[in-house]
N, C-alpha and C positions, 0 to 999 in steps of 0.2 A: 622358660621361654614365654615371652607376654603373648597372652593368647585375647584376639576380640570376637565376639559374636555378633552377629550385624543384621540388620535388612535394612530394604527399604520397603515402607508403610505405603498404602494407598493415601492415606490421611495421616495429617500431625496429630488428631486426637485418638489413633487407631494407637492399640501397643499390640507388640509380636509376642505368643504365649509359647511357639516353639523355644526361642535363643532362652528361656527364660530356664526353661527345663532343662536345657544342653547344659547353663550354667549352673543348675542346682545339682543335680547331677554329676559334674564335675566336682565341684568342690564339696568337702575341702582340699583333696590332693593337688588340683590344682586351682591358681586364681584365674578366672575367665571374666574379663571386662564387658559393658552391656555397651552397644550403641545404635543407636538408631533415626534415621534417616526415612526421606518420603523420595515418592518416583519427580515430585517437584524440585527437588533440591536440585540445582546444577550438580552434572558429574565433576566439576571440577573441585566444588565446595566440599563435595563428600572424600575423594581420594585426599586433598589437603588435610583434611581434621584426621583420617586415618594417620596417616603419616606421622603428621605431629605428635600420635598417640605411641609410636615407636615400638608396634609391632611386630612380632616372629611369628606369628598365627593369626591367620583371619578365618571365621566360618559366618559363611553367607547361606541364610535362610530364603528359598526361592520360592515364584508359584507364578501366575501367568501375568498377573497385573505386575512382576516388577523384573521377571527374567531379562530381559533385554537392555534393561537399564544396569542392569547388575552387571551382565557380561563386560557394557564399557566401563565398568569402575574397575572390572575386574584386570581387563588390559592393561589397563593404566599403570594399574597399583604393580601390576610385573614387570612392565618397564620399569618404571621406577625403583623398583627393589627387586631382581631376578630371585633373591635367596628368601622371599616371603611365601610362608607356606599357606597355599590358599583351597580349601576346602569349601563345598558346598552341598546342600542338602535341601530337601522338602519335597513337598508333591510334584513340583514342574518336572525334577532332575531323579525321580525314581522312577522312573519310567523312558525306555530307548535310550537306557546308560552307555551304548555303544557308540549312539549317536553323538552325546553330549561328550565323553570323551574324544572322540574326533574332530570336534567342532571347536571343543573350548581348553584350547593349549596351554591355556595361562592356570589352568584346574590342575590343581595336581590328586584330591582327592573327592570323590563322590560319595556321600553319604547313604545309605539306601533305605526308605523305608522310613520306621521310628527308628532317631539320631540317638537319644540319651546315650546306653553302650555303647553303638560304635564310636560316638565322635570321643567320647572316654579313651577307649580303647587306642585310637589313632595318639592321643596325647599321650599316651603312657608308651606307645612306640617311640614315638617321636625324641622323647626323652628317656631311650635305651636301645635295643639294639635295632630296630624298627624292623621288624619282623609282620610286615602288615599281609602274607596270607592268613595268618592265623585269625585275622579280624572278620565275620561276619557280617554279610551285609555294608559292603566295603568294594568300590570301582577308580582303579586307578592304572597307571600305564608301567612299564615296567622292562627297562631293555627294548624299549621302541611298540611292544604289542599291551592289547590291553589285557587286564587283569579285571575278575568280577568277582567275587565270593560269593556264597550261596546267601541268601538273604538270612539274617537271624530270626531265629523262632520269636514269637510278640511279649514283650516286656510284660512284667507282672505289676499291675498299674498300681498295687496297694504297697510295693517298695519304692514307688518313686517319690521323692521330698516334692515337700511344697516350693512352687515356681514365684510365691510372692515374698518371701520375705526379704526381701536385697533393701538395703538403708536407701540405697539411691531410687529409689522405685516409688518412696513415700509422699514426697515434694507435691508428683505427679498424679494422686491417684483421683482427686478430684478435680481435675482439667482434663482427664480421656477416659474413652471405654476401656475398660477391663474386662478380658476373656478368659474365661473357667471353661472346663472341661469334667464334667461327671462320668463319661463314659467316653470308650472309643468304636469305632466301629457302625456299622448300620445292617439292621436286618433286609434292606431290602436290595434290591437286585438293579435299580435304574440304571440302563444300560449308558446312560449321560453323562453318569454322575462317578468319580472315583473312589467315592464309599462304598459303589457296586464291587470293588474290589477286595475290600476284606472281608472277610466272613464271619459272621458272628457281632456279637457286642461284649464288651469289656467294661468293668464299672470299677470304678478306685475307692478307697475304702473313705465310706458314707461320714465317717465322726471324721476324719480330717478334713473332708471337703467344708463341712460345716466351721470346721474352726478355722478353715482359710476364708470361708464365707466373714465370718464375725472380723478376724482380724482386718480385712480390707474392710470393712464399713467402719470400723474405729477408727482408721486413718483415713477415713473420705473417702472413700472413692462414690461415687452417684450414681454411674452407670457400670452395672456386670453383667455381660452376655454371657450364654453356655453354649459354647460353641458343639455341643452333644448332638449327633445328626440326628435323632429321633430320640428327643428326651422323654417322653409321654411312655416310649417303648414297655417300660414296663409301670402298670398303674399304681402298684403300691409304692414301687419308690420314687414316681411324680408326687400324687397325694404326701407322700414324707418330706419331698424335702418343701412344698407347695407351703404346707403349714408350717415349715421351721420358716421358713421366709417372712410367710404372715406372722409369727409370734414375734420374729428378733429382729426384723427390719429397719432399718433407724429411717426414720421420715425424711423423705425426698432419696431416697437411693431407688432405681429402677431396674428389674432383673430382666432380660431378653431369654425366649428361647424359640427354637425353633422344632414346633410340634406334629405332630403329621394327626391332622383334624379327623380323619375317618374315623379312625381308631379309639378315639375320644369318646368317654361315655358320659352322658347326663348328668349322671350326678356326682362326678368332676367337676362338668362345668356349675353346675347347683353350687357345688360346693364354694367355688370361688368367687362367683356372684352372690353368694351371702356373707362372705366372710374376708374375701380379698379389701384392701384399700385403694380407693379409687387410683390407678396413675402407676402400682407397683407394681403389675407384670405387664410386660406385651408380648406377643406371641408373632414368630414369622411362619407360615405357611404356604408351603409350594403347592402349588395345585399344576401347575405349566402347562396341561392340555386338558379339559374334557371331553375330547375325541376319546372314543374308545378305543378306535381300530390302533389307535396313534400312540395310545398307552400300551398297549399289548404287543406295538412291534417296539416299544421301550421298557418290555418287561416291568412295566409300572402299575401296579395295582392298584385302585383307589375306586373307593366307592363318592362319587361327582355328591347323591342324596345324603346320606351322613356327613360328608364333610358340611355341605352348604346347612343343615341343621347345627352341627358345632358353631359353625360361624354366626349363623342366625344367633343361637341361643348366649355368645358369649357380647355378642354385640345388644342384645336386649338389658344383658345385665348392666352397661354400660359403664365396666369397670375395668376391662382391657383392650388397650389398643390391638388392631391387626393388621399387619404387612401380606399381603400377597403375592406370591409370586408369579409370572406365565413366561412361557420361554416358546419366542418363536421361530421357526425353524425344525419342529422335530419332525420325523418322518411321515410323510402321506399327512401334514397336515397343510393344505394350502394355504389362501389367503381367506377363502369366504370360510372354510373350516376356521381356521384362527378369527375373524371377525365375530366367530360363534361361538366361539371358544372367550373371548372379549369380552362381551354380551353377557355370556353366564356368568361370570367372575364377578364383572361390575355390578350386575342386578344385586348382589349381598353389601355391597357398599362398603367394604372394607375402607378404613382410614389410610391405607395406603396401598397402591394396585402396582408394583414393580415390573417395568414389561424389560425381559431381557431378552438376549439372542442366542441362539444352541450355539455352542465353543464345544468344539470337537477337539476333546481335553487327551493327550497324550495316555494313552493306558485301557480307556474305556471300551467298553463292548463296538459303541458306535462309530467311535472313528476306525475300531479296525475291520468292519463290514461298510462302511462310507460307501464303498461305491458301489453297492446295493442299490443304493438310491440317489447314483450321482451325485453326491455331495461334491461341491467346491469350497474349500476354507482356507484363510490365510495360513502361509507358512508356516510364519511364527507367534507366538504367545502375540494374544489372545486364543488363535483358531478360530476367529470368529466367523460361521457360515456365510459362503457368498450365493450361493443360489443352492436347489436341489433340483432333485424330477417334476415338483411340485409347486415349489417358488422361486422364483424368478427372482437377478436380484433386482427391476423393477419395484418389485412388489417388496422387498426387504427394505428397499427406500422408503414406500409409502409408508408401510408398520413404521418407521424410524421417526416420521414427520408424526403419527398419535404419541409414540414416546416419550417424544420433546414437549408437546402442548398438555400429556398428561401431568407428567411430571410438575409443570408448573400452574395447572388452573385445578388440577385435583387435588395431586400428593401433597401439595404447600398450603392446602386448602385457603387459600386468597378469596375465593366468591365461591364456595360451599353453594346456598340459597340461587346464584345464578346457572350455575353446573346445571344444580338437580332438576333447574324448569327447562335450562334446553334440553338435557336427554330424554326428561319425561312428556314435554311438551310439543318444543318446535322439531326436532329431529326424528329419523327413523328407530333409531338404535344409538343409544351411547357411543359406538364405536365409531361408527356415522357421524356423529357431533368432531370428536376428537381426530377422526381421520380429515374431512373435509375443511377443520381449521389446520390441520397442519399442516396441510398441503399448500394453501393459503398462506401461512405464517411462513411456509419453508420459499413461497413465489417472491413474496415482499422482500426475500433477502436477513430477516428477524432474526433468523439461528446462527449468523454472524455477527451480532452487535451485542449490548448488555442493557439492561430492562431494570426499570423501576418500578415501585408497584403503579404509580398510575399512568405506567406507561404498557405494564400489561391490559389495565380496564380501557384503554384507548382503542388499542390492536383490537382487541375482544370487538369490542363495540363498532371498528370499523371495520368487522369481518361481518358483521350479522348485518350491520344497517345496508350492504351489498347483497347479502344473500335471505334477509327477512324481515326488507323493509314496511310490510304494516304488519308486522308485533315488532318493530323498535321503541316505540314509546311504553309497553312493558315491560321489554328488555331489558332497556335502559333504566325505568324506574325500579325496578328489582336490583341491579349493578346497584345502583345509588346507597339503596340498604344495604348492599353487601360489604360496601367500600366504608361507609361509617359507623356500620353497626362493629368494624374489625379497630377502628383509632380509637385508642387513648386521650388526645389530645386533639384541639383543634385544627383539623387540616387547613397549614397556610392557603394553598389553592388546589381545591378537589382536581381533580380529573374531567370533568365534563363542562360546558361552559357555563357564564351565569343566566340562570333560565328567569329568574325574579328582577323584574328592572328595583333598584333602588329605592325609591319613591315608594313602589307598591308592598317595598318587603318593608318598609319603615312601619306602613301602615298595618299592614298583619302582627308586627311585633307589638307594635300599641291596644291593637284588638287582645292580645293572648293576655297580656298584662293584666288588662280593665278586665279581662273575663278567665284569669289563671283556671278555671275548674272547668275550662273549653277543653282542656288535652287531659285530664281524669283527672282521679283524687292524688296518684301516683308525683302527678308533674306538682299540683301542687303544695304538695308538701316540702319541698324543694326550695320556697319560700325564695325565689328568683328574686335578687332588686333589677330595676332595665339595667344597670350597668352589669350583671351577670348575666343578664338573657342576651345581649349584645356581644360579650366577651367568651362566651363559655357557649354558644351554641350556634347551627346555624339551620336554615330555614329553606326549604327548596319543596315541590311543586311532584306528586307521584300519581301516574294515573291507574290507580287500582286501590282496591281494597285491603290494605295492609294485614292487618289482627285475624281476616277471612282466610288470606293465602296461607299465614304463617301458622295457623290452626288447620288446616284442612290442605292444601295445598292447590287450591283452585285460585281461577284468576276472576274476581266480578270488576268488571272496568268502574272507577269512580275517580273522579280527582279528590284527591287529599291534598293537605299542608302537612309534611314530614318535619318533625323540628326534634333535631338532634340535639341533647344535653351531655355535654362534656364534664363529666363528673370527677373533679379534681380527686376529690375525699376518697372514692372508692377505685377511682384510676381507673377509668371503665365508659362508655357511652350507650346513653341510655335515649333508643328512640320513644317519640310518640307522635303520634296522629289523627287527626278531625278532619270531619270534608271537608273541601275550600269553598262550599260555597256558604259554610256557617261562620265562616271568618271573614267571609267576603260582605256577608250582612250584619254583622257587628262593626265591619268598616264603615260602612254607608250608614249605618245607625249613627256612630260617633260623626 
């Protein structure tokens, strides 16, 4: 019987590590085909290539980002063929399996739980006498009523095959993420989260993970996340597998994991900031509230001082990136608690600050005390919260409007150098920055159209020249650096208008010429002819003291001559700067 395993991805360069295991696992008794598909794909495109593929088994891999999309492929495909046996499985569909059997007629089997046995099991029915009480962890209908078995006891993870060696898998491993698993399970209890649900951690045996580590980097692949919910969980075997990574790494492959920072001792992170390579780990870290009350009614432990110390200290070593996460929406945290909660997260200046929304996830502690705290959340997948006792969804708009502006003037780090003088400067509080332009960018209509970059430094600029206009002329000369200290090449036409008449910038090009050792010894070594100081740079007007801010970060008001060098050779742009009024007197001198 041709059997396919399937999902649909968030993303094209995402791969599914569940179908990956269902098929290794199966075979070799049976052959199980891989296919996979994103929630973009039209449902029509996807049922069609099913089809053509001409099979008797389909198993659909589920979870919130793609259940709904699934469901209509799923209709489809049983009209179209009544006699297709369609199974489905994962986090979304293990949990209210009563439900989802009532719901989803065209299912004819629910997986429950970890797939690898059962979906085994259902195939080796399937082809004999199909005797499916006997299958564990296993929900299906049966004479009109349903049927549930008792869940199976947890797979012995050091019997399960490796989920990468499929020929078809190879093409692809350096065009997407690749997801590993060292362990299953999670020690802690977050009543949010559905790793709250199983108990314990499970680890799979240490020399094959490593020889599926080695074999994917022989065939390319660049990026391998560990999808481990607390990989740090135990410290000797972070430090093990830390240094196989540092020793056998092939340059340019990047490893993701996602660590829980309190727990984190010093001389881990020591250890990696002397020995790790710049760019090979990054670390994702939830932190989602430093309310305390707020953690404690989410049975979430965390010490706020030791994390922010891991983060400090792993960000001094300046050798791994860090994602942060915050989730708002949890219980008894309002919106000036979450602004405070914003506040503290940002003040560590993670490279990337993730602001997501509580999803009241089928299974978890909290959606089934929800109306505890009046939670309102959508029906279906996602669940994402519409208000509480707490927050209003007002106020879930507004957090929604900083999400959008973080996202794109932080996490994309576009003006790095302009961010960090509004928060620290013109503004009350970071969050204050990013709220008050969002609300702004959400008035103009902005989070319906598409953006270029200089048509984000536009927006920026004429959000502040409204709300702070005498520091605009700082503002904006700091923009200025941010925008061509970021291009490679010379920008056809910047973003701002031309502040240098013509005439006057001919004559400052002529002064730098007759006096190259006006902009340091740096510029002239450079050994510019005019037709490369014309072709390869350009020249604009800043009113501060550049080299002062960028070493200290104070502002001393001064007009300078900014002249940017577009470095072919190193692919790179290299500012520099003199006052204008020494360029100004070498004009009038010539």
């Amino acid at each position: 019987m041709k059997t396919i395993v399937t999902t649909l991805n968030a993303k094209y360069i995402h791969t599914n590590l569940a179908i990956r295991y269902l098929k290794a696992y199966a075979e070799p008794d049976f052959d199980v085909e891989l296919a996979e598909y994103t929630i973009k794909d039209p449902a029509m495109n996807v049922v069609s290539d099913l089809i053509q593929r001409n099979p008797e088994i389909i198993g659909f891999s589920c979870y919130i980002w793609n259940i709904e999309e699934t469901i209509k492929i799923i209709n489809m495909l049983k009209k179209i063929n009544p006699n297709l046996t369609i199974i489905i499985g994962g986090p979304e569909v293990t949990y209210d399996v009563s439900y989802w059997l009532d719901r989803l007629t065209s299912v004819d089997f629910i997986v429950i739980g970890e797939g690898e046995i059962t979906f085994k099991e259902i195939l080796q029915q399937l082809n004999s006498d199909k005797n499916f009480e006997q299958i564990s962890g296993l929900a299906y209908r049966k004479d009109g009523k349903n049927v549930i078995t008792p869940q199976r006891n947890k797979v012995d993870l050091k019997n399960l095959p490796s989920p990468f060696r499929f020929e078809e898998d190879k093409t692809q491993l350096s065009k997407r993420v690749t997801y590993i698993e060292t362990s299953r399970g999670c020690p802690f209890s977050c009543q949010f989260c559905l790793s709250s649900i199983e108990v314990g951690v499970r680890y799979f045996d240490r020399e094959k993970v490593k020889d599926d580590i080695r074999y994917l980097m022989d065939n390319g692949a660049k990026t391998i996340k560990f999808v481990d919910r607390t990989f740090n969980i135990s410290r000797s075997y972070a430090m093990e597998m830390f240094q196989f990574l540092i020793d056998e790494h092939n340059p340019g492959t990047v490893f993701q994991f996602e660590i829980t920072a309190d727990i984190m001792r010093p001389e881990v992170i020591q250890f990696l900031n002397d020995n790790a390579p710049k760019g090979l780990f990054r670390f994702e870290i939830g932190v989602q509230s430093t309310n305390d009350a707020t953690n404690e009614l989410v049975m979430r432990k965390q010490n706020f001082s030791k994390l922010s110390r891991t983060v400090s200290m792993v960000k001094e070593g300046n050798k791994i990136d860090q994602h942060l996460d915050l989730i708002a929406g949890l219980p008894e945290e309002d919106y000036n608690s979450f602004r405070n909660t914003f506040n503290d997260v940002f003040a560590l200046r993670p490279e990337e600050l993730q602001l997501g929304f509580l999803k009241l996830l089928r299974g978890t502690g909290l959606r089934l005390r929800a109306a505890d705290h009046n939670y309102l959340y959508m029906d279906h997948a996602p669940y994402e919260m519409l208000g509480n006792n707490v927050l209003s969804f007002q106020d879930i708009i507004r957090i929604k409007q900083v999400e959008d502006v973080l996202e794109k003037y932080w996490n994309d780090h576009r003006m790095d150098t302009t961010v960090e003088y509004l928060v620290t400067h013109v503004f009350e509080t970071p969050f204050d920055f990013f709220q008050q332009f969002g609300s702004y960018w959400d008035e103009r209509g902005w989070a319906r159209i598409g953006h270029q970059l200089e048509d984000l430094y536009k927006r920026l600029y004429e959000f502040l020249q409204k709300t702070h206009p005498q520091k605009i002329h700082i503002i904006e000369s700091i923009m200025k650096y941010d925008y061509v200290k970021g291009q490679k090449f010379k920008p056809r036409k910047p973003w701002w208008p031309e502040s240098i008449a013509r005439h006057e910038r001919s004559h400052y090009y002529q002064a730098i010429l007759a006096n190259n050792d006006l902009l340091g010894n740096n510029f002239v070594q450079h050994q510019l002819s005019e037709k490369d100081i014309y072709k390869h740079t350009i020249l604009e007007e800043i009113h501060f003291d550049l080299a002062h801010f960028l070493q200290t970060g104070e502002v001393h008001e001064a007009k300078q001559i900014m002249l940017v060098y577009f470095n072919q050779t190193l692919n790179r742009s290299e500012v520099y700067c003199t006052p204008l009024e020494d360029v100004k007197r070498l004009t009038v001198q010539k």
